[in-house]
C-alpha positions as a LaTeX table, in Angstrom:
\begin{tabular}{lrrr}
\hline
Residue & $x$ (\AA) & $y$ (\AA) & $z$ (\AA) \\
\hline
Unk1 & 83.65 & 65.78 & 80.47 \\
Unk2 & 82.31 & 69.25 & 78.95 \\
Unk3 & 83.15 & 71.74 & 81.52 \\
Unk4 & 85.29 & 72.25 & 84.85 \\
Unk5 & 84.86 & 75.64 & 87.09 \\
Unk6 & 87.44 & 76.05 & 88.65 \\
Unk7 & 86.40 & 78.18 & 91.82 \\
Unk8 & 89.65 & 79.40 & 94.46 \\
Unk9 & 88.79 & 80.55 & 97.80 \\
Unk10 & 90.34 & 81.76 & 100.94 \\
Unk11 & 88.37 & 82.34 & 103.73 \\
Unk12 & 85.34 & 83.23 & 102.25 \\
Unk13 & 82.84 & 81.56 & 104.04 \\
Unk14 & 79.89 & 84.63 & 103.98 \\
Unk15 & 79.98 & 84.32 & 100.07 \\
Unk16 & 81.08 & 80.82 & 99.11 \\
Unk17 & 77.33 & 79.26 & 99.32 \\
Unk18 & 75.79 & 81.43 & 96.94 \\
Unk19 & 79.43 & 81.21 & 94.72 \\
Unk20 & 78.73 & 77.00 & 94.77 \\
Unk21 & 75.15 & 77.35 & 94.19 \\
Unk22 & 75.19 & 79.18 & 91.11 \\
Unk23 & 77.82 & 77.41 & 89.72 \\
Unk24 & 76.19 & 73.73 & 90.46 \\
Unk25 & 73.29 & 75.46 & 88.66 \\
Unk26 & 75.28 & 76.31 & 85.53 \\
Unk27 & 76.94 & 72.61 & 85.34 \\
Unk28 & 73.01 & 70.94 & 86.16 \\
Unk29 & 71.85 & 73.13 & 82.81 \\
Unk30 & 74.79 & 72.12 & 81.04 \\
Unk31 & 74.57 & 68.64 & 82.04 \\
Unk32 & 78.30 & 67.23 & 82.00 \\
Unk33 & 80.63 & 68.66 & 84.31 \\
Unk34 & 82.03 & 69.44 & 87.60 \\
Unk35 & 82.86 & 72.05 & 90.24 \\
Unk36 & 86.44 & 72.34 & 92.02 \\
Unk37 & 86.63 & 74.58 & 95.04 \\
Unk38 & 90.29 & 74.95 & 95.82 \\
Unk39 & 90.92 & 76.32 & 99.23 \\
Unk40 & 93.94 & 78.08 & 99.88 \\
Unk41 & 94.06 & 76.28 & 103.82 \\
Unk42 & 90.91 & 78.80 & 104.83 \\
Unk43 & 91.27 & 79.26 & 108.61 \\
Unk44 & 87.59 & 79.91 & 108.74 \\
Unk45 & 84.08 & 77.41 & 107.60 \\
Unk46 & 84.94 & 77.55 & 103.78 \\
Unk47 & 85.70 & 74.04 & 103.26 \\
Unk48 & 82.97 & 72.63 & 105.61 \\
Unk49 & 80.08 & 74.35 & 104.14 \\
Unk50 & 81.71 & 73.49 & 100.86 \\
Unk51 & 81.42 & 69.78 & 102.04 \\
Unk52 & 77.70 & 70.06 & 102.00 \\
Unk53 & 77.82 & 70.05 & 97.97 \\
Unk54 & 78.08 & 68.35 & 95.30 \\
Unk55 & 81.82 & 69.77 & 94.21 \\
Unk56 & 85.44 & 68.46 & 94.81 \\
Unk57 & 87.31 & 70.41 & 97.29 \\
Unk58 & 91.28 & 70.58 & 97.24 \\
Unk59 & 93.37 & 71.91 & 99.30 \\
Unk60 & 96.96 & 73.47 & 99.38 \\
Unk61 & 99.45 & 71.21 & 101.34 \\
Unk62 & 101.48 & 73.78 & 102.10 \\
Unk63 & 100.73 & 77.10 & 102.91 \\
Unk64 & 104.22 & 78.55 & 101.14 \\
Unk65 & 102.56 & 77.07 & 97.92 \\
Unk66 & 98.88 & 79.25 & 98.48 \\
Unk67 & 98.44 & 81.78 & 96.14 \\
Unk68 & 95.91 & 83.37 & 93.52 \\
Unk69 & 97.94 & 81.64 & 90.46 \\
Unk70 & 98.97 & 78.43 & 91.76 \\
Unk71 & 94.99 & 78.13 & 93.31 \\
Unk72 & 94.19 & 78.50 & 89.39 \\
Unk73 & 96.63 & 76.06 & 88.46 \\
Unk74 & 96.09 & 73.08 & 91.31 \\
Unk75 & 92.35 & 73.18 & 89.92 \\
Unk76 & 93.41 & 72.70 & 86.93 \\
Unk77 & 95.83 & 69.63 & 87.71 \\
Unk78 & 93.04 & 68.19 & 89.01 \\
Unk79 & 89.87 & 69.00 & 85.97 \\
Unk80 & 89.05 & 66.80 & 83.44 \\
Unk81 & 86.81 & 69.53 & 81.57 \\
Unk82 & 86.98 & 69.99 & 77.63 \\
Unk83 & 86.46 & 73.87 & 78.84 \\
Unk84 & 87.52 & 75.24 & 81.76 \\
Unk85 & 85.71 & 78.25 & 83.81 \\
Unk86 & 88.22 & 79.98 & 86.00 \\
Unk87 & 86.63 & 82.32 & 88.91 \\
Unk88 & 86.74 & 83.79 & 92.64 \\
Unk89 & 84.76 & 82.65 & 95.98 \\
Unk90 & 83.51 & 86.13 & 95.53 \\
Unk91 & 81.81 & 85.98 & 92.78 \\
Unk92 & 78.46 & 84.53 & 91.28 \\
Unk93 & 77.81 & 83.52 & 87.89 \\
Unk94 & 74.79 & 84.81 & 85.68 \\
Unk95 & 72.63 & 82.17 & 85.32 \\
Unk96 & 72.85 & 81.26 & 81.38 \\
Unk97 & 76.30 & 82.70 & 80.70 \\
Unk98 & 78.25 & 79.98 & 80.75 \\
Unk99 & 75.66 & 78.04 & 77.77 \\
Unk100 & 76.44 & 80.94 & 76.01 \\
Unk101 & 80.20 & 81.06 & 76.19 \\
Unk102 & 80.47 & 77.63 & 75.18 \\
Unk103 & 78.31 & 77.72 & 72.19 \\
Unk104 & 80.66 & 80.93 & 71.29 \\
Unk105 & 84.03 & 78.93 & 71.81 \\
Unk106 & 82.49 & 75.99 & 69.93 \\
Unk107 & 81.58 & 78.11 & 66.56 \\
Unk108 & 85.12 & 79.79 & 67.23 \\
Unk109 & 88.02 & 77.21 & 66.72 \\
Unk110 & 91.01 & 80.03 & 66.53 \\
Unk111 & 89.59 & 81.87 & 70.09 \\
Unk112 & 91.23 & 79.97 & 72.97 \\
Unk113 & 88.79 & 82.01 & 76.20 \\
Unk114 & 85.72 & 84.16 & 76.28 \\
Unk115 & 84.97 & 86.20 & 78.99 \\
Unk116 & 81.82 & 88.36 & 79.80 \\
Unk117 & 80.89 & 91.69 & 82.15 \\
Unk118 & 82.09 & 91.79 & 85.60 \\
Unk119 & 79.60 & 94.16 & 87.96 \\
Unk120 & 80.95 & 95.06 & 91.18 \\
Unk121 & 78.82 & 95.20 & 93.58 \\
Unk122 & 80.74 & 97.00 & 95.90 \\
Unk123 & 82.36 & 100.27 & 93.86 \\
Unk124 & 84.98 & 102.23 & 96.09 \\
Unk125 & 88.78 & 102.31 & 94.68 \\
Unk126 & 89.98 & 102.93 & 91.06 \\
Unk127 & 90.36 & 99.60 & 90.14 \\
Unk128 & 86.44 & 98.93 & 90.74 \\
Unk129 & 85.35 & 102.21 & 88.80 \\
Unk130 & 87.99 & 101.33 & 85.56 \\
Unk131 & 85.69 & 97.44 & 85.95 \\
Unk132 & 82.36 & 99.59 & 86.33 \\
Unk133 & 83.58 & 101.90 & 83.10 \\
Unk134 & 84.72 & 99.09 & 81.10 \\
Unk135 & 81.57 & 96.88 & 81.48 \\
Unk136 & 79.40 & 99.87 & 81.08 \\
Unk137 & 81.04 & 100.76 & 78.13 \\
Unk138 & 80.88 & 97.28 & 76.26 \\
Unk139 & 78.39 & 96.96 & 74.00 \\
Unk140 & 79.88 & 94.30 & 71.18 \\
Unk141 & 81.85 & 91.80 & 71.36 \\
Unk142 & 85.38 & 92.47 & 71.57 \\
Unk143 & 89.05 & 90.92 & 71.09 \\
Unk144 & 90.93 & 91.17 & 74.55 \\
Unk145 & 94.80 & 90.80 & 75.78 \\
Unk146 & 93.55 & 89.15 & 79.05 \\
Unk147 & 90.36 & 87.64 & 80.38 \\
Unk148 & 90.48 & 88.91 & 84.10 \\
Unk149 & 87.26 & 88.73 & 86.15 \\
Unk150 & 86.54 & 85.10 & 85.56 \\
Unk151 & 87.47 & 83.22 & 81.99 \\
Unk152 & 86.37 & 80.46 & 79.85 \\
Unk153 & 89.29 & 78.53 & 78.41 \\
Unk154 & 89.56 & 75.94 & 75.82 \\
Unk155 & 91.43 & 73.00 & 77.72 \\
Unk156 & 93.58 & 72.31 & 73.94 \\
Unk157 & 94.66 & 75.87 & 73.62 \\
Unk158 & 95.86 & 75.48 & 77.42 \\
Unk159 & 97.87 & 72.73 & 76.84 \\
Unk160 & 99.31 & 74.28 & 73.91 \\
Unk161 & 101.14 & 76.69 & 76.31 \\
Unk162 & 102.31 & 74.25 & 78.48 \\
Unk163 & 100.24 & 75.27 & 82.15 \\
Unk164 & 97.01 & 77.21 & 82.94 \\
Unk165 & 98.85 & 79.75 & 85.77 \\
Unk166 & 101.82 & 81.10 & 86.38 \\
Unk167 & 102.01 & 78.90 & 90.20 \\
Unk168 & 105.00 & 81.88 & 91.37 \\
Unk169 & 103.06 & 84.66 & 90.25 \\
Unk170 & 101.32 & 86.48 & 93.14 \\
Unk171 & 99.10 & 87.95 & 90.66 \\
Unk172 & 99.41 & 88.98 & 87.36 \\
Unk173 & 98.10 & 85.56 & 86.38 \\
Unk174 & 95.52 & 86.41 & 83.50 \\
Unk175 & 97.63 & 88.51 & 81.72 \\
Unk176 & 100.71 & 86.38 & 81.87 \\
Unk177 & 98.21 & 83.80 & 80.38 \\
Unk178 & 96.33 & 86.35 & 78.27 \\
Unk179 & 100.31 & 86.70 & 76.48 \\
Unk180 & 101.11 & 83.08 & 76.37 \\
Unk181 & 98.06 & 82.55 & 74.09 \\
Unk182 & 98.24 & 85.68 & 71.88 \\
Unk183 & 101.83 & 85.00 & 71.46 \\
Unk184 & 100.59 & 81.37 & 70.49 \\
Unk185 & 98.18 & 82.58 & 67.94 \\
Unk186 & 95.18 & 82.32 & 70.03 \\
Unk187 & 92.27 & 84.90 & 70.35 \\
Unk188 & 90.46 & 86.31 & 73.55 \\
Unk189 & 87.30 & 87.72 & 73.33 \\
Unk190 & 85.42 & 89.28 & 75.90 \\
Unk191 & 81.21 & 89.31 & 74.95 \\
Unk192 & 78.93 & 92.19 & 75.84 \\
Unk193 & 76.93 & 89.85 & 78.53 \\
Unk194 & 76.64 & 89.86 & 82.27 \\
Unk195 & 79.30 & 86.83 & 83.73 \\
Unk196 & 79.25 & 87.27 & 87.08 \\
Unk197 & 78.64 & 89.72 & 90.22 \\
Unk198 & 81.52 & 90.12 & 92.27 \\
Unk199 & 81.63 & 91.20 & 95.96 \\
Unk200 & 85.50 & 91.90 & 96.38 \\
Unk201 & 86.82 & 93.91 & 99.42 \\
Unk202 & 85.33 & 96.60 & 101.23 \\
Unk203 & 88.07 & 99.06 & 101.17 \\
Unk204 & 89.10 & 102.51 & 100.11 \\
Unk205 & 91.70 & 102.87 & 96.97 \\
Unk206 & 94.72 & 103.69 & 99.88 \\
Unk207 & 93.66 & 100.60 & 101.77 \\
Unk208 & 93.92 & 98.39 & 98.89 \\
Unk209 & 97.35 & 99.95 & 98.10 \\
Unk210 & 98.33 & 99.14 & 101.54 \\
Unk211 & 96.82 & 95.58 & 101.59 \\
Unk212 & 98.40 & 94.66 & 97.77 \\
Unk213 & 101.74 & 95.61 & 99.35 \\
Unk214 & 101.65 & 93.67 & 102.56 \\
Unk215 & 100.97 & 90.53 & 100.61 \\
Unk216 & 103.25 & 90.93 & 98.28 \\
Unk217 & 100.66 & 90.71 & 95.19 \\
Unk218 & 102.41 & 93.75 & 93.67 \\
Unk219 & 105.50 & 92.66 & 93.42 \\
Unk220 & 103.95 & 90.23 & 90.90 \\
Unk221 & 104.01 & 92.77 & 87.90 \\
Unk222 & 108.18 & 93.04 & 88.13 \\
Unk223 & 108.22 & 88.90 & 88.14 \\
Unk224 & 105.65 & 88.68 & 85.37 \\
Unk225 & 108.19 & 91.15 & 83.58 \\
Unk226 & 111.03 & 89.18 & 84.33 \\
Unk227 & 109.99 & 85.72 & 83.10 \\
Unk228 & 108.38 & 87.19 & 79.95 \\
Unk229 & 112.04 & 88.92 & 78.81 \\
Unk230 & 113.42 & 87.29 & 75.90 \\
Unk231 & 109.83 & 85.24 & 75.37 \\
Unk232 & 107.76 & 85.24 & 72.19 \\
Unk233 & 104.83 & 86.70 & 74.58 \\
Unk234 & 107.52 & 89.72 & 75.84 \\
Unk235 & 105.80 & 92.58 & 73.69 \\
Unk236 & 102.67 & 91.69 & 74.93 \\
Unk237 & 103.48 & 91.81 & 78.88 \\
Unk238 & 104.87 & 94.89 & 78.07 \\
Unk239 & 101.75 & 96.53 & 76.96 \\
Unk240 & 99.84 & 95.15 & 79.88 \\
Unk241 & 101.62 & 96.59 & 82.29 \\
Unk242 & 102.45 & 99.91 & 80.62 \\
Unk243 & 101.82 & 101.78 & 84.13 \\
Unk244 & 105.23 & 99.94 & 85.44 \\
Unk245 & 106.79 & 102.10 & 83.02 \\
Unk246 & 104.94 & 105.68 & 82.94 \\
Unk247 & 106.56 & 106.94 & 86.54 \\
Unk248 & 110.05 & 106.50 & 85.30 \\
Unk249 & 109.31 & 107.63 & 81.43 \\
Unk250 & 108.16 & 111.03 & 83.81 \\
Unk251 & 111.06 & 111.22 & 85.60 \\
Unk252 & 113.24 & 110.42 & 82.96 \\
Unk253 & 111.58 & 113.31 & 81.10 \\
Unk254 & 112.34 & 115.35 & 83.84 \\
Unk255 & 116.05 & 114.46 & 84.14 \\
Unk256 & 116.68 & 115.40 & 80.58 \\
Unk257 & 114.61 & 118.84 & 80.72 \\
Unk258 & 116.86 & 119.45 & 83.90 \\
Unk259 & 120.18 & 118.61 & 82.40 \\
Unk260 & 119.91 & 120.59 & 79.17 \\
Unk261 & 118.42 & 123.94 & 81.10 \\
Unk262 & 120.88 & 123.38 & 83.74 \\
Unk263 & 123.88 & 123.24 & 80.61 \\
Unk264 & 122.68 & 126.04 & 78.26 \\
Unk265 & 121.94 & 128.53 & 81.01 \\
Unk266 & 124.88 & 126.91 & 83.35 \\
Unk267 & 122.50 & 126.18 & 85.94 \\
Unk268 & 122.80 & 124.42 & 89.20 \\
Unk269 & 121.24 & 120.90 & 88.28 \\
Unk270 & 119.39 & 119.99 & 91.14 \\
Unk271 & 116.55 & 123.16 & 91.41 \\
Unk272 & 116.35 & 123.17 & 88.01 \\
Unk273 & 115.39 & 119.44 & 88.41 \\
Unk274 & 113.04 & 119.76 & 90.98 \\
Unk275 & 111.47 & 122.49 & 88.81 \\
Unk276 & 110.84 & 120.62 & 85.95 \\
Unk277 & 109.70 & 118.01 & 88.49 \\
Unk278 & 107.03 & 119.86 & 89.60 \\
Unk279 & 106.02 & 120.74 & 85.75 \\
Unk280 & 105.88 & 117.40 & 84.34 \\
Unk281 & 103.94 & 115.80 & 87.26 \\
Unk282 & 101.55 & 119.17 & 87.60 \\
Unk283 & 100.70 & 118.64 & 83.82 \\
Unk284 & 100.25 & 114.73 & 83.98 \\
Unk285 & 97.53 & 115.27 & 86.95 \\
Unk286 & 95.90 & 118.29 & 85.02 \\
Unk287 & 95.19 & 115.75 & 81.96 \\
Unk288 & 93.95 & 113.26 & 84.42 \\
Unk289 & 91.78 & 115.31 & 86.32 \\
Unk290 & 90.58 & 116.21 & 82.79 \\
Unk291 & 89.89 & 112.59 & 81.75 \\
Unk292 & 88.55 & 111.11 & 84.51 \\
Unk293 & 86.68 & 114.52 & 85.62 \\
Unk294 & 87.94 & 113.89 & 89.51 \\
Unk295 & 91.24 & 115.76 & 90.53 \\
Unk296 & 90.81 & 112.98 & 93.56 \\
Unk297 & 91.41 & 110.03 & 91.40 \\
Unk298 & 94.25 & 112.11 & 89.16 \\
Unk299 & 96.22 & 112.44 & 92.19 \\
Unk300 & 95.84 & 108.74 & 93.16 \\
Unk301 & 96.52 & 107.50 & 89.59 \\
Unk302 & 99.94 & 109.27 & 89.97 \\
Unk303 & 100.68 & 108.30 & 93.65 \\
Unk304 & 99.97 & 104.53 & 92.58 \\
Unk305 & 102.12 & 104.76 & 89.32 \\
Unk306 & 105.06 & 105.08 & 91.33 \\
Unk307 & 104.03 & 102.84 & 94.26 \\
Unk308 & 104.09 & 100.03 & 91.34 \\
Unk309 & 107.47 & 101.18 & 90.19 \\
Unk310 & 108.91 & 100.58 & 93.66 \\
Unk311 & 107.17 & 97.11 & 93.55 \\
Unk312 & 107.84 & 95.93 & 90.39 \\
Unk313 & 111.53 & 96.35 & 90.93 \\
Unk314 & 111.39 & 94.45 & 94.37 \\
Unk315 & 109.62 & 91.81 & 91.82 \\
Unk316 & 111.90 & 92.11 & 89.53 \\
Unk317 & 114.37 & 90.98 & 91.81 \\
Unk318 & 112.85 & 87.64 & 92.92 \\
Unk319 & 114.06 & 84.19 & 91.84 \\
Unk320 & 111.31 & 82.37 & 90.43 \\
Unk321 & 111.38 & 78.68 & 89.74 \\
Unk322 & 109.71 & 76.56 & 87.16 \\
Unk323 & 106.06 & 77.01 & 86.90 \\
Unk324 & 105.41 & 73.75 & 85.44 \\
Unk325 & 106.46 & 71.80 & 88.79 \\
Unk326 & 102.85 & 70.07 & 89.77 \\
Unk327 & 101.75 & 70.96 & 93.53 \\
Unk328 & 101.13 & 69.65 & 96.39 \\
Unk329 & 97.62 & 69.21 & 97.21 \\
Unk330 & 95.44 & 66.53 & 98.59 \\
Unk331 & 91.80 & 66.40 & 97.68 \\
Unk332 & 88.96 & 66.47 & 100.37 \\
Unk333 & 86.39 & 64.10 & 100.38 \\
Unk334 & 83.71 & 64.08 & 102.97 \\
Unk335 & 85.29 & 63.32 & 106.49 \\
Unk336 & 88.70 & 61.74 & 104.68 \\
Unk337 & 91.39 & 62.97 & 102.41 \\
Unk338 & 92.87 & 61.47 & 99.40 \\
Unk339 & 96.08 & 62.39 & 98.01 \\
\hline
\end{tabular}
């Protein structure tokens, strides 16, 4: 078979028609392929208006075992696909994209994904203006640590690294993959064309602090951290999440501008600290607010370093078993279920 999508969903039954609909279209121009919904146990329509197409629906037995990664991953036990198109119920696929990142993997032996532009249709927090920058600013094609936003993999550079997703990781899961490959002498290569639209949540930058907390998803850059130390792909997960580290390089900084004022000039420490506090954080927002022309989004940049420092040590601090351990899943067909 040429081509699996792999399409994971969670109660996303206002967007998951028009998700299934362009990507039947993509697999009927391609002509050999097939489309895998899996459905995270949606307590809403998802799976029954799924039912009323032509794709393979499978669903989480357990709801302990429901995430973004391991939804990535149970597709994948269950594709047969020579390439294999990862995205979100959210999304829609640009008709034509997919013939084109084929025909890019298949003149390209040593590039393991390709990847294309990702337009929000829905701009609001950082996170969507960095996507809106980034695919505004792309103009050539271009070599890539991670394919996040939907990805085309090459099923034999997969099973060179042993598993598609991380199934523990909350999140984090392109990156973590994005490493595995680099460090396995793979390429990634993003191409200046339109992939896919992408609804996403309708929520201010504070809200989607708030909502990435709850669930837990942040705590996935400390664990992604953890299980890359001492791996051939460790350099690379630290450059991804660099922002882990900038609160505490800041503080740090801090501390040791503190210490030596508060010895030369014998100083009470803690003033002196709070001081220099003040200074290093007061000149990190003023190049922000510089950069990204918005003294709003400075001051969130810096508030939301060190809400990720907090998380990635709770993250850190999570046991996190084998990810290669297949999952439990049973596959829905029509009015049955098959295991």
């Amino acid at each position: 078979m040429k081509l699996s999508i792999l399409i994971k969903a969670f109660n996303e039954e206002t967007l998951i028609a028009n998700c299934l609909e362009a990507a039947l279209a993509e697999i009927q121009k391609i002509g050999d392929g097939e489309v895998i919904l899996v459905d995270s146990l949606s307590s809403d329509r998802t799976v029954e208006i799924a039912r009323h197409y032509s794709v393979r629906v499978i669903q989480f037995s357990h709801k302990t075992d429901c995430g973004c990664a391991s939804a990535v991953q149970l597709g994948y036990q269950y594709a047969h696909g020579e390439y294999l198109y990862v995205l979100d119920g959210d999304m829609v696929i640009q008709a034509g994209f997919l013939i084109e990142a084929i025909s890019y993997l298949e003149s390209s032996p040593d590039v393991a994904g390709v990847a294309g532009k990702l337009i929000d249709t829905n701009i609001q927090t950082l996170a969507d203006k960095r996507r809106a920058s980034a695919a505004s600013a792309l103009r050539q094609s271009e070599e890539v640590g991670q394919l996040d936003g939907g990805g085309l993999y090459r099923r034999k550079a997969i099973e060179s690294v042993n598993y598609l997703a991380h199934r523990w990781l909350p999140a984090c899961e392109e990156a973590e993959l994005g490493a595995r490959l680099r460090a396995n002498g793979w390429r990634l290569v993003r191409l200046p064309l339109v992939a896919v639209y992408h609804t996403g949540h309708s929520e201010s930058h504070f809200q989607r602090l708030k909502r990435l907390w709850r669930n837990r998803r942040m705590h996935a850059y400390g664990m992604y951290l953890r299980t890359a130390f001492g791996q051939p792909w460790w350099r690379f997960c630290v450059r991804q999440t660099w922002f882990v580290f900038t609160a505490p390089i800041l503080h740090l900084t801090a501390v040791i501008f503190a210490f030596i004022v508060a010895y030369l000039e014998a100083m009470t420490f803690i003033p002196i600290f709070i001081i220099a506090e003040c200074l290093v954080w007061l000149g990190v927002i003023a190049i922000l607010a510089i950069r990204k022309k918005s003294l709003a989004d400075a001051l969130l940049s810096a508030y939301t370093w060190n809400v990720y420092v907090i998380a990635a040590v709770l993250g850190a601090m999570r046991s996190i078993p084998d990810p290669s351990i297949p999952i439990d899943a049973q596959e829905l067909t029509g009015n049955s279920t098959s295991q």
